[in-house]
MARMI-802069 format. One record per residue: z, x, y of N, C-alpha, C in turn. Coordinates in pm, whole numbers, plus 50000, padded with zeros to 5 digits. Layout:
<rs>
ZXYZXYZXY...
</rs>
This chain:
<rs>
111305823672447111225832872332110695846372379111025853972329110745871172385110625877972250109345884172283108495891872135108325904972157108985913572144109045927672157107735937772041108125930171920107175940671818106015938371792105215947971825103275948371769103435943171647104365940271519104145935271402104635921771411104905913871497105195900071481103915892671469103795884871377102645875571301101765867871446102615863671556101845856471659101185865671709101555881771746100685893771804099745900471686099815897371628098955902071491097745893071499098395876171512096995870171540096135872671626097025873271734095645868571848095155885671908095655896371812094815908271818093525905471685093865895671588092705892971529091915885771620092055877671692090535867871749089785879071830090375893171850089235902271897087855903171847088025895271670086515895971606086425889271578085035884071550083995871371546084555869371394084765878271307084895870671171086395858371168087415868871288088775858771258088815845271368087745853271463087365836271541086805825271464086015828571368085625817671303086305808671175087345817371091088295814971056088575808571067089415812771229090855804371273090335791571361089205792371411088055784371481089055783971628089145796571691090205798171787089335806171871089345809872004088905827172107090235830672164090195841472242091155848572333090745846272471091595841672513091745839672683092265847772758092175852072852092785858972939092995859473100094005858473155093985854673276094355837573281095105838673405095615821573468094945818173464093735820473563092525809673584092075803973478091545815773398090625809573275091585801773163093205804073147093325796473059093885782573109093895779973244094085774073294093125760273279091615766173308090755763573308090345755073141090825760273041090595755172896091915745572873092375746972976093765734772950092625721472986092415724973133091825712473187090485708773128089555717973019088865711872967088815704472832090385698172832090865694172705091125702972596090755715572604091175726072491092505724672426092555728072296093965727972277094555742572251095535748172398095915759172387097025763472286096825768372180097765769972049098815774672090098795792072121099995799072203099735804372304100395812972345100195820972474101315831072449101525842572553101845852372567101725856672681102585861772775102845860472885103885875772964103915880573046104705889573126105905879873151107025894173212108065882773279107295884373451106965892473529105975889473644104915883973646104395878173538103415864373518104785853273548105545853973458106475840873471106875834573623107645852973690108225849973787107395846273902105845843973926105085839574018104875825174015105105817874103104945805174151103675796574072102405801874080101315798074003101695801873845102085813473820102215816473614103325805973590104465802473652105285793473620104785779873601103895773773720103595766273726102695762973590101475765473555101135771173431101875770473308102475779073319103655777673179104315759973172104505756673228105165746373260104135734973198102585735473224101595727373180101185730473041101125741773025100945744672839102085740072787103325740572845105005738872750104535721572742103895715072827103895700072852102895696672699102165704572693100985703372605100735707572492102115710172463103025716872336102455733672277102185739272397101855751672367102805766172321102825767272169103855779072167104095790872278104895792972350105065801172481105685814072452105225827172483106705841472447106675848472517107625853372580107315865772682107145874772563106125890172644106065900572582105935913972680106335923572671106115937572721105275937772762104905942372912103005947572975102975951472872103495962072778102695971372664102025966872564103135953372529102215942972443101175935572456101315931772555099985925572624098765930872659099225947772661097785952172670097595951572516098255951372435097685956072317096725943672234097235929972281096355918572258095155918972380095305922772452093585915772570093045924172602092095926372615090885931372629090315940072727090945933872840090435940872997091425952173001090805956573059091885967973127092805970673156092805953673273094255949673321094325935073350095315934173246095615916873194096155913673292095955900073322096695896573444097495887673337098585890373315099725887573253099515876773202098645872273111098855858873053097615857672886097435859372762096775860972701097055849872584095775834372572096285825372503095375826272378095495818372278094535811972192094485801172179093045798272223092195785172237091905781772107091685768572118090935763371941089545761672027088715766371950087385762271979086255755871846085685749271839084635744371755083415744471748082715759771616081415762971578080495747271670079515753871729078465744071776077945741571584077645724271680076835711871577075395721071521074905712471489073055715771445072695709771525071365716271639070925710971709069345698471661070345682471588069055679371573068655667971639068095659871603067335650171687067785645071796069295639371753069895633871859069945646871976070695655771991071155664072077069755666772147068725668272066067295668372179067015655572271067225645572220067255633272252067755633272434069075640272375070405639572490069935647872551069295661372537068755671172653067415667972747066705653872677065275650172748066055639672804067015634272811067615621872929068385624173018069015640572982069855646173086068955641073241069855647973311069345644573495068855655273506069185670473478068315681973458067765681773296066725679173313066235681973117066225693073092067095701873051066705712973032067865720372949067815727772877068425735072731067695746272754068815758772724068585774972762068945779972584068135786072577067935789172408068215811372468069385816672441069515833672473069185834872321067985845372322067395845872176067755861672156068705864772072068895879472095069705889072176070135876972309070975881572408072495891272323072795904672327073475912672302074775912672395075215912072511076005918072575076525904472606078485903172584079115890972649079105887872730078555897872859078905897272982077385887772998075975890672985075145886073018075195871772979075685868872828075705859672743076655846872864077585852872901078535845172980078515839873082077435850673183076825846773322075945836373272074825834973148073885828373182074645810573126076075810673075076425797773024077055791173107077605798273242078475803273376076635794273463075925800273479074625793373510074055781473491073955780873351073275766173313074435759073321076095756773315076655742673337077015743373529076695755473581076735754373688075575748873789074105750173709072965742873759072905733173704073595726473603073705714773605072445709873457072395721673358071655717673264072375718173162071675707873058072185697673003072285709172908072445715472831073015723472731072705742172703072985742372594072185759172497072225757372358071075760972317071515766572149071525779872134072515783672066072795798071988072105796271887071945807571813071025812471740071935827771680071735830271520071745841671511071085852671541071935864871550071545880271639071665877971808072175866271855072845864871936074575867471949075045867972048075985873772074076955862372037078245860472004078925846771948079325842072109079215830572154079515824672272081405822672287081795825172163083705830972227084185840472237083255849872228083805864472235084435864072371085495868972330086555871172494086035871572557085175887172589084295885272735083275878372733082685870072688081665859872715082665853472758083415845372724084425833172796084705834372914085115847772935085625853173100084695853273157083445858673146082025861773201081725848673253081605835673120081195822973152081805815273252083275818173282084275812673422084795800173291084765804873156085435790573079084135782673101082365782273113082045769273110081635768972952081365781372861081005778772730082395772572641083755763772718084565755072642083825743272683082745743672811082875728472812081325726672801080255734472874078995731972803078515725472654077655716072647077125711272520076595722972481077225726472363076195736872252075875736672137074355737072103074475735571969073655748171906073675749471781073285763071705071695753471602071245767071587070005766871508069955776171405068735774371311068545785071183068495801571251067375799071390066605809171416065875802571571065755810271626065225806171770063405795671777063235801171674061605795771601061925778971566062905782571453063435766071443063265760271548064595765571674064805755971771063735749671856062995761971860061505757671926060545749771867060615751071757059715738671678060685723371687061605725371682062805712471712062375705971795062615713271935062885713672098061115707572108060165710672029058335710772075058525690571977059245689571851058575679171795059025668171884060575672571955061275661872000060275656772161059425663172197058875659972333059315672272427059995680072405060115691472502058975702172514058655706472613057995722972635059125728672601058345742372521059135754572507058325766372641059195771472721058985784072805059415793472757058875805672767059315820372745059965827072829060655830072887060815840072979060115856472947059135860973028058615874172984058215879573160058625889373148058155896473282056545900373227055955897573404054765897573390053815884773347054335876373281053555870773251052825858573354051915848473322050765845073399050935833773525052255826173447052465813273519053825818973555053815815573732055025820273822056085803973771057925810073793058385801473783058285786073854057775791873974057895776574057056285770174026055875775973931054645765273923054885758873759056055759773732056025750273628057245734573632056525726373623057225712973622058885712173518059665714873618060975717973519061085699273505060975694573603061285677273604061115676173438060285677673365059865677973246060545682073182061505672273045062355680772937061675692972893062325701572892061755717572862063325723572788062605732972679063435744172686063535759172725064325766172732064025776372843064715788372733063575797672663064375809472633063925821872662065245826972667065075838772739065895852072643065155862972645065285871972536066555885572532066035891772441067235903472409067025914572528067765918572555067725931472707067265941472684066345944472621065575952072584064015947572511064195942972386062945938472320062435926472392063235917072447062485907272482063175893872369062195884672417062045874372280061435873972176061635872072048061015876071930060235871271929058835876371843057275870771841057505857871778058325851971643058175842371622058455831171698059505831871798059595822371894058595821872022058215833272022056855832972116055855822772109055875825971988054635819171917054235801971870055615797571952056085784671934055725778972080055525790872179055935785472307054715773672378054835766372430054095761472534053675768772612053955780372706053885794072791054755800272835054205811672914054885819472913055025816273079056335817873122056465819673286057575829973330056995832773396057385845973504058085844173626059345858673649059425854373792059165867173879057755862373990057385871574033058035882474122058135895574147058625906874216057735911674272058465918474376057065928374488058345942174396057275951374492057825962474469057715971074278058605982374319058315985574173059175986274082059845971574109060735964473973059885957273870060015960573769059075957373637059745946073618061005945473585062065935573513063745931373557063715921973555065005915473605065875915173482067375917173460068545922373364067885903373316068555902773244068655887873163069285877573218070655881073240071305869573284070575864973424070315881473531069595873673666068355869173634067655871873565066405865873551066465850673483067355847773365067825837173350068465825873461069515833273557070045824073662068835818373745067945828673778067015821173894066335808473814065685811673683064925800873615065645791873621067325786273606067415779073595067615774873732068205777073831068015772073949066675769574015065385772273982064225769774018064035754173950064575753273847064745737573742065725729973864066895734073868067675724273982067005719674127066485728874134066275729674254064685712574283064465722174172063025711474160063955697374105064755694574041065165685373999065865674774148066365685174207067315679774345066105674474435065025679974416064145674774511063595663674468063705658874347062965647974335064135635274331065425640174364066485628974349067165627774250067055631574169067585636274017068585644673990068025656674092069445673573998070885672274006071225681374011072845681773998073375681074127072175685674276072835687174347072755673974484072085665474411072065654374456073315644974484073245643374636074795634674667075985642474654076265652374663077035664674628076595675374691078115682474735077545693274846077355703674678076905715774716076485721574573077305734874633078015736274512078645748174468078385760974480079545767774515079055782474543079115787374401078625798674390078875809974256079865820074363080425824074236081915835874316081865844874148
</rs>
C-alpha cells in the first residue's frame, strides 16, 4: 500500500501520538527507527501500523522487518521521506515510523511492592519531577539494564511513551515493570509500609552512595533537573545519599547521577551472588 497524502486518517494518527493526551486515548506511542521497533516486536508489543520509505524497504534488514510485522498482522504503507518526516520526530527518520499499543502503568500496590522486595536486585527507581524524555529514558534504559526490578511514575513527571523517552530508553520502558502513584509522597509511604527504605538522591548530602546497603529492598528517587525532589517526598525518606565528587562539580545531570546509583545497587548485589550480573558476562551500555 502507498500513502502519498498528509490527510490520510493512518498519517493523521500517528502525527497524533506526538501528544500525551492522544497517547492515552489510543493507549498507543510512536516508534521510530528499525531497531527500536524492532525491539517492541520482540517485546511482545502489538505493532498496530507502520510506515515506511521505499529505501527502508529496499535494505536487506527494513525488508527483513517488514516481513516480521506483515507476520504479526501489522498494517504496512510506504510513504514519501516527506511524509515521514512529517510523522517522527527526529530529525532524521531512519525510514521506518510505527504505532505501538502500550498500557497506562497499574497502581503501585501491595503486591507490586511485594514483587520489588523479592526481586534479585530489590530495588524500584521512583523520577519525581524528572522533565526531559531524554533523561526520563536513559534512567529506564538504566534500571532494566542494571537489572532492577521496576519504576513508578508519578505526576509532573514526564509520560514514559513520549517518543523520545522510548528512543532514549533503547525500548526498555515497553518492557520494564511500571507502575504509577497519586504523588511521589504516596509512593514513599507505600514503598516505607511495605518494608522498603526510601533514598533521596540530593547532591551533597551526608551518606555516600556506597555506604548504603542496596542488598536491602529500597526505593531510589531521584528528582526534577533543577529543583530537586519535592519536600514532601523528602520527608518520607529514610535518607538522604549522595554521590561524592572532587573538584568543582556541585551536581551530576539526573539521568548520570541516577545511572551510577543504580549500578552501585548492582554492583553490591553481584557481589553478594544475587545481581543481575551474576553467571552472566554483563552488558555493555552503547
Amino acid at each position: 500500500m502507498l500513502i502519498t497524502s498528509p490527510h490520510n486518517p493512518r498519517i493523521k494518527r500517528l502525527r497524533q501520538l506526538q501528544e500525551r493526551r492522544h497517547r492515552r486515548r489510543l493507549g498507543a506511542t510512536l516508534v521510530e527507527g528499525r531497531r527500536f521497533v524492532a525491539e517492541a516486536l520482540a517485546a511482545g508489543r502489538v505493532v498496530r501500523q507502520a510506515v515506511y520509505t521505499a529505501a527502508f524497504a529496499s535494505s536487506a534488514a527494513g525488508a527483513a522487518l517488514l516481513r516480521d510485522l506483515a507476520a504479526a498482522g501489522c498494517q504496512l504503507a510506504e510513504v514519501p521521506d516527506r511524509l515521514l518526516a512529517e510523522v517522527a520526530l527526529t530529525e532524521t527518520p531512519q525510514g521506518i515510523v510505527a504505532e505501538v499499543a502500550v498500557d497506562e502503568p497499574g497502581p503501585a500496590g501491595p503486591s507490586w511492592w511485594q514483587g520489588v522486595a523479592a526481586a534479585s536486585l530489590p530495588l524500584a527507581l521512583l523520577p519525581d519531577g524528572v522533565q526531559d524524555p531524554g533523561n526520563l529514558g536513559t534512567l529506564l534504559r538504566a534500571a532494566e539494564g542494571l537489572g532492577a526490578a521496576g519504576a513508578v511514575m508519578v505526576p509532573g513527571t514526564v509520560d514514559p511513551f513520549h517518543p523520545r523517552a522510548v528512543r532514549a530508553s533503547a525500548g526498555a520502558c515497553l518492557r520494564l515493570a511500571l507502575a504509577r502513584a497519586g504523588d511521589a509522597a504516596e509512593a514513599a509511604r507505600a514503598a516505607r509500609a511495605a518494608g522498603l527504605a526510601v533514598w533521596v538522591a540530593e547532591a551533597g548530602a551526608a551518606t555516600a552512595c556506597w555506604d548504603v546497603d542496596w542488598r536491602r529492598p529500597a526505593l531510589l528517587v531521584v528528582g526534577n533537573e533543577g529543583a530537586g525532589v519535592s519536600p514532601a517526598v523528602a520527608g518520607q525518606a529514610t535518607g538522604r545519599v549522595a554521590i561524592p565528587l572532587a573538584g568543582g562539580i556541585g551536581s551530576l545531570n539526573v539521568a548520570m547521577a541516577g545511572t551510577i546509583l543504580l549500578y552501585e545497587a548492582a554492583r553490591q548485589a553481584a557481589n553478594s551472588g544475587s545481581g543481575p550480573g551474576t553467571g552472566q558476562g554483563a552488558g555493555a551500555l552503547s
